[in-house]
C-alpha positions as CSV (number, residue, x, y, z in Angstrom):
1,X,0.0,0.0,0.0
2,X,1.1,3.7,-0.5
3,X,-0.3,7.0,0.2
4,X,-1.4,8.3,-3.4
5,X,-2.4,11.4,-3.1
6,X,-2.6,14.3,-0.2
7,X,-6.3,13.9,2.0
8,X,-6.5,10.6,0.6
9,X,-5.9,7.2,2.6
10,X,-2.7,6.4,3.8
11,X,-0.4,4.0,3.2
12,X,-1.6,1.6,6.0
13,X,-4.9,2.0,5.3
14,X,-4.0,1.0,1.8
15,X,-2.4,-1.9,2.8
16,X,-4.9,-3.1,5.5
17,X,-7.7,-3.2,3.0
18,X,-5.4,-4.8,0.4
19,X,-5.2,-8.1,2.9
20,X,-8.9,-7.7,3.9
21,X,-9.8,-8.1,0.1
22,X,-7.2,-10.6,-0.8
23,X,-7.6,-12.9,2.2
24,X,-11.3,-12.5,3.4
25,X,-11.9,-14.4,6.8
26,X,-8.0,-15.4,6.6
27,X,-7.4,-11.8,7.1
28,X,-7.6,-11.1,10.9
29,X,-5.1,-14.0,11.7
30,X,-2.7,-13.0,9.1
31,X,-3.0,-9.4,10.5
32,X,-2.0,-10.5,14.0
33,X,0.8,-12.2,13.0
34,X,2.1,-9.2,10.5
35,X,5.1,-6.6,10.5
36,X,4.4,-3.2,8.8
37,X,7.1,-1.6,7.3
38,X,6.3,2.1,6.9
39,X,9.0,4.9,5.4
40,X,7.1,7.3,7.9
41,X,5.7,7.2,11.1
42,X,1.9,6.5,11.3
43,X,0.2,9.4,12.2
44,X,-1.9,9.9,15.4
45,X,-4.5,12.5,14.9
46,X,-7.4,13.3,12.8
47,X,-6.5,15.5,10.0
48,X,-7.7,15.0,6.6
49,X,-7.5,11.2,7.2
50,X,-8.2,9.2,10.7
51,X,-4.9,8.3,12.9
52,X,-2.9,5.3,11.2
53,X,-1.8,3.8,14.7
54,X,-5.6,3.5,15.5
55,X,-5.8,1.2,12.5
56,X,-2.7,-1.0,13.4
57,X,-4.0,-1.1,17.0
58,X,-7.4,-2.2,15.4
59,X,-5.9,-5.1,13.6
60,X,-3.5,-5.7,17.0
61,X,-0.3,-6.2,14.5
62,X,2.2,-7.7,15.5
63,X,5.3,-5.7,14.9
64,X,6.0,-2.3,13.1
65,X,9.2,-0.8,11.6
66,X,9.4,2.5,11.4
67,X,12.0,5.1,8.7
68,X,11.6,8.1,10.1
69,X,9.7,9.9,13.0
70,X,6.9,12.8,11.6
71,X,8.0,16.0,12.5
72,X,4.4,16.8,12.1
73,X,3.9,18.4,15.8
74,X,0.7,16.9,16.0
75,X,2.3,13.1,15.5
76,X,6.1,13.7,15.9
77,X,6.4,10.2,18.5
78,X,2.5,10.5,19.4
79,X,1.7,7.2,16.6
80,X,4.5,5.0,18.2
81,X,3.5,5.6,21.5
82,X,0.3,4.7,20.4
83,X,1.2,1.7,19.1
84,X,3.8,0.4,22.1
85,X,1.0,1.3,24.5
86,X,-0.8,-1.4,22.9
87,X,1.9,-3.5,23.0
88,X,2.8,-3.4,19.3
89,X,6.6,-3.9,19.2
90,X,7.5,-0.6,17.3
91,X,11.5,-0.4,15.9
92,X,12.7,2.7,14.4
93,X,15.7,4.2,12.5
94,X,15.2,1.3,10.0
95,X,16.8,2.6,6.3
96,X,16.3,6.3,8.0
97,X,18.4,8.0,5.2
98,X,16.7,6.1,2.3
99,X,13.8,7.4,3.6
100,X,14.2,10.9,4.0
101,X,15.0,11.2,0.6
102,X,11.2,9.0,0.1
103,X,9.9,11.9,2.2
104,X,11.7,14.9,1.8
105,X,8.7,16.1,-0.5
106,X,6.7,15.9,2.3
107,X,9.3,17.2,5.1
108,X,10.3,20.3,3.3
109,X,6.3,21.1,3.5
110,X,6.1,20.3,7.0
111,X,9.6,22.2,8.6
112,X,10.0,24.7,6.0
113,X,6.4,25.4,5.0
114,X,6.9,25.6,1.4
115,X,6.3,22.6,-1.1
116,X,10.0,21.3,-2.7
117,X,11.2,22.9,-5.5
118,X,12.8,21.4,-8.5
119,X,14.9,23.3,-11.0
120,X,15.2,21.9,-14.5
121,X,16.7,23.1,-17.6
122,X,18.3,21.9,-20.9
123,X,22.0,24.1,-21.5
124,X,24.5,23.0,-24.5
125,X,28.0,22.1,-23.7
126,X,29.2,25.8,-23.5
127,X,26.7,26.5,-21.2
128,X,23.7,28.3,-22.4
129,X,20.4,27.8,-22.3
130,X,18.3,29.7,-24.9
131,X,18.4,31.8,-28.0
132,X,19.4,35.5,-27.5
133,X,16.6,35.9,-30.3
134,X,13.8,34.3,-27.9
135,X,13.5,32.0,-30.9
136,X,12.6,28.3,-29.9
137,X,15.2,25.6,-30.5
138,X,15.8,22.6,-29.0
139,X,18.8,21.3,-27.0
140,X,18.1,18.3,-25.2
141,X,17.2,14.7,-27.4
142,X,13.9,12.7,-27.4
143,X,15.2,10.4,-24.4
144,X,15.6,13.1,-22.3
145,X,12.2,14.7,-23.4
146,X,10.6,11.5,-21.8
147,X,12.7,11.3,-18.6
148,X,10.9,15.2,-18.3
149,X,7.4,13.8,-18.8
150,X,7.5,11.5,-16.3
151,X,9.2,13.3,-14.0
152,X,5.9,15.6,-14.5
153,X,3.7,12.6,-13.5
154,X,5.7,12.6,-10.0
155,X,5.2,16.3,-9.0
156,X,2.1,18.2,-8.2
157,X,2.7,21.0,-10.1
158,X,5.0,22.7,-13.2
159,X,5.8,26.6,-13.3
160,X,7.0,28.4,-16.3
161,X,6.8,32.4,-16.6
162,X,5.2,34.6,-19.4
163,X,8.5,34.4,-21.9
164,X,8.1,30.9,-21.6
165,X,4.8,30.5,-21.9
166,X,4.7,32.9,-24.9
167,X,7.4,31.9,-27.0
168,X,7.4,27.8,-26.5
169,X,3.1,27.8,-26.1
170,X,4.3,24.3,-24.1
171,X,1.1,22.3,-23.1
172,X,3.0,21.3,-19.6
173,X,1.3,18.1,-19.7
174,X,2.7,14.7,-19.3
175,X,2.4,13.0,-22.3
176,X,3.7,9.5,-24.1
177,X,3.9,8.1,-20.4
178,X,1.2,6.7,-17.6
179,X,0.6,9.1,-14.9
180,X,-1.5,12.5,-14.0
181,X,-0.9,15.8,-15.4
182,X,0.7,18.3,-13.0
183,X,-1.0,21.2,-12.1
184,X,-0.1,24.3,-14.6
185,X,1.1,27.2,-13.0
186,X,1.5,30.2,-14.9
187,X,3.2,33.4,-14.1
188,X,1.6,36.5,-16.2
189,X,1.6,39.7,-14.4
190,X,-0.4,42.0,-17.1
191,X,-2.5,38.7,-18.5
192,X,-0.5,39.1,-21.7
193,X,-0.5,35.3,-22.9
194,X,-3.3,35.1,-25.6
195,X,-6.2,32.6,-24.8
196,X,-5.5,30.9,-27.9
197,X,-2.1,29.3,-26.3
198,X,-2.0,25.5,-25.0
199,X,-2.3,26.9,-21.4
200,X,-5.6,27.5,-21.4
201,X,-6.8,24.3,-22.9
202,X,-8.5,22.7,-19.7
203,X,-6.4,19.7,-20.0
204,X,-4.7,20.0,-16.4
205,X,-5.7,22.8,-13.9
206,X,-4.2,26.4,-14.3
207,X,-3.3,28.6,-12.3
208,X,-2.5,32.2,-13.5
209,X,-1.0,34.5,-10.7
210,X,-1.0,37.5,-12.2
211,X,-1.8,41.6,-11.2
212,X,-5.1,42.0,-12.8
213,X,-8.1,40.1,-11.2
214,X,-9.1,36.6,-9.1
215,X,-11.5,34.4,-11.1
216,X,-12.5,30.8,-11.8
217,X,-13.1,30.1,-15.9
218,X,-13.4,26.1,-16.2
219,X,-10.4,24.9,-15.5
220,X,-8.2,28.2,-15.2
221,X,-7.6,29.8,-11.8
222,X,-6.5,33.5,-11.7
223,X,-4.8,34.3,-8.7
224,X,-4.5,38.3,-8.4
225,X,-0.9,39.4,-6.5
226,X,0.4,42.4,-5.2
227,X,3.6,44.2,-6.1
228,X,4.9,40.7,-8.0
229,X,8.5,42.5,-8.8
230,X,9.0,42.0,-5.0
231,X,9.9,38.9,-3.7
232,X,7.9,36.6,-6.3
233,X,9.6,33.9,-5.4
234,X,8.8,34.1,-1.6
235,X,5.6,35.0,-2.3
236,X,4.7,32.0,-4.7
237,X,6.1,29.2,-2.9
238,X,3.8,30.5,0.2
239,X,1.1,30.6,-2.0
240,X,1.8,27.0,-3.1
241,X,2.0,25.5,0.5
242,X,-1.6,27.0,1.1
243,X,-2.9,25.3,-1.4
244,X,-1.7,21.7,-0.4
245,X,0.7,21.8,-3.7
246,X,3.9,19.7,-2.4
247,X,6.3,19.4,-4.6
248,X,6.8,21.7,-7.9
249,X,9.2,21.7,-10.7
250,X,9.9,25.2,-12.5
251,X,10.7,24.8,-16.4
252,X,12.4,27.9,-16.8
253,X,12.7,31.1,-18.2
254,X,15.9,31.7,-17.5
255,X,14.4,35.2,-15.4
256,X,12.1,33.0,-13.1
257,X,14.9,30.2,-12.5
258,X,17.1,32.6,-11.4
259,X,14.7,34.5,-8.9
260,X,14.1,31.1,-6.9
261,X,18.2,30.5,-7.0
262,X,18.7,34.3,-5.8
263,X,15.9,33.8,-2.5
264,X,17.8,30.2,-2.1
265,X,13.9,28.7,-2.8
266,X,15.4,25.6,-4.4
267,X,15.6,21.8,-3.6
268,X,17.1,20.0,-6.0
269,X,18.2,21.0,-9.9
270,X,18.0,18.2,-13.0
271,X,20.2,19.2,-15.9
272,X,20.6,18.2,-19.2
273,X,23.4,19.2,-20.8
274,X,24.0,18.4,-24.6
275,X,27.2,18.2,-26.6
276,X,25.7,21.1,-28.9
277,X,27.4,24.1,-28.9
278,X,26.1,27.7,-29.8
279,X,29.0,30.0,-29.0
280,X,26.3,32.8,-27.8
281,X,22.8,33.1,-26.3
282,X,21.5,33.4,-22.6
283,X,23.2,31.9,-20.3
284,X,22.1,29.0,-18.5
285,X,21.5,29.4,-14.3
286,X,24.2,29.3,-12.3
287,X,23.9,26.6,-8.6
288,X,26.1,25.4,-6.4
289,X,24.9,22.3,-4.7
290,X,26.4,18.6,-4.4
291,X,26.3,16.4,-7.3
292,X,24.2,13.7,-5.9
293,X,24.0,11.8,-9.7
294,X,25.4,11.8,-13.2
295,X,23.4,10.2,-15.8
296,X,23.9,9.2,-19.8
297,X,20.5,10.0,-20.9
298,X,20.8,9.1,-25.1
299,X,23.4,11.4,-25.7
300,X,22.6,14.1,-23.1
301,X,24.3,13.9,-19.8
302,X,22.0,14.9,-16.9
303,X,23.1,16.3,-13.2
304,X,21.3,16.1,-10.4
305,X,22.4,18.6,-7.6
306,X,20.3,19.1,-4.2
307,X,20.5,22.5,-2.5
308,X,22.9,22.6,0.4
């Protein structure tokens, strides 16, 4: 079992009700006798969902083993108390790094209350990133174009800015792989993107923040700012961890990649770079960060670098 989506049921829950299908009046026993292994704690409080550790109490499990504690203040220890006080044998610490990185969508919401941020671009070997002619040309290949859709299936949301959104007219959908669209999020200040352009299609949510008005058309959410050459960056990802988005990865322009890297709003960066080389253009973002992979991806090389 897993927890597939936020206010939906949890990964025990998930799991529980796969063995109560699967094994009918076997199930009870089989539950007694079980070890959950959970990546996080299971939570102790009513929220959106009720308290895991009620349910494994319920079923009197045998053992559980735990990856990491919630830092959720109201679990945080609370759902293995639960559980020992009902004399569930409870071990912790088990694969605690592996898991964090499982998690650290979720953490970063929870201690930094923002969602986590993930910068991707395509730059050619000499290091830049677009034309200087805002003309659209491609840099990465077809393998990596894939590796991009799926990782839009894995996020809750995808920002570009205006120049993007203007120039490209990219659909920000995940397409030629399994999985659900990300929510669109749009940055467009005056409302200048034409209603003709992909964004404002209705395939996947959209959300516009923008200067101009708050309204609800279909499947396109304006969401009227103040002052947005101040802090955008700060004042997005706030935005974004009111409304439950977790995890988002910005697609660029160059201008609104590089206002998250100056406020330091950054997780983790994916990069392509190709062996193509232009000689001039704009240059691609600058990070610093630890190299935590190096990929061959066709003939592209991708980096992966999270935000120290």
């Amino acid at each position: 079992g897993y927890h597939q989506k936020i206010g939906e049921a949890h990964a025990e829950v998930n799991a529980i009700n796969n063995v109560l299908l699967h094994f009918g009046e076997a199930a009870p026993a089989l539950l007694k006798n079980a070890t959950a292994y959970v990546s996080l704690e299971p939570c102790a409080h009513f929220g959106k969902t009720p308290p895991c550790a009620d349910l494994l109490v319920k079923h009197q499990l045998k053992k559980v083993v735990i990856g990491n504690t919630d830092p959720f203040s109201e679990v945080n220890g609370k759902g293995i108390e639960k559980l020992r006080t009902a004399g569930i044998a409870v071990e912790t610490g088990i694969l605690e790094k592996e898991c964090s990185y499982l998690n650290r969508r979720f953490f970063t919401r929870i201690k930094q209350q923002r969602p986590f941020i993930i910068l991707k671009w395509a730059q050619t070997a000499d290091g830049f990133f677009a034309p200087a002619d805002d003309s659209q040309k491609w840099i990465s290949g077809a393998l990596a174009k894939q590796y991009t859709h799926l990782w839009r299936t894995e996020e809750d949301a995808i920002l570009v800015g205006k120049q993007t959104a203007l120039v490209d007219n990219p659909q920000l959908t995940a397409r030629n792989v399994e999985g659900k669209n990300p929510v669109r999020l749009i940055i467009d200040k005056n409302l200048a993107i034409p209603s003709t352009h992909h964004i404002y299609n209705n395939e996947a949510k959209t959300i516009i923040f923008n200067e101009v008005k708050t309204d609800v058309i279909d499947n396109i959410h304006f969401v009227q700012m103040e002052d947005m050459q101040f802090y955008l960056a700060q004042k997005i990802a706030f935005q974004l961890y009111l409304m439950d988005i977790q995890s988002v990865i910005i697609e660029g322009g160059a201008q609104i990649l590089n206002q998250f890297i100056k406020a330091g709003l950054w997780d983790e960066a994916r990069v392509f770079t190709a062996k193509t080389v232009w000689e001039k253009g704009i240059k691609a973002p600058q990070i610093i960060g630890n190299v935590i992979e190096h990929l061959q991806i066709g003939d592209d090389e991708l980096t992966i670098t999270q935000h120290t």
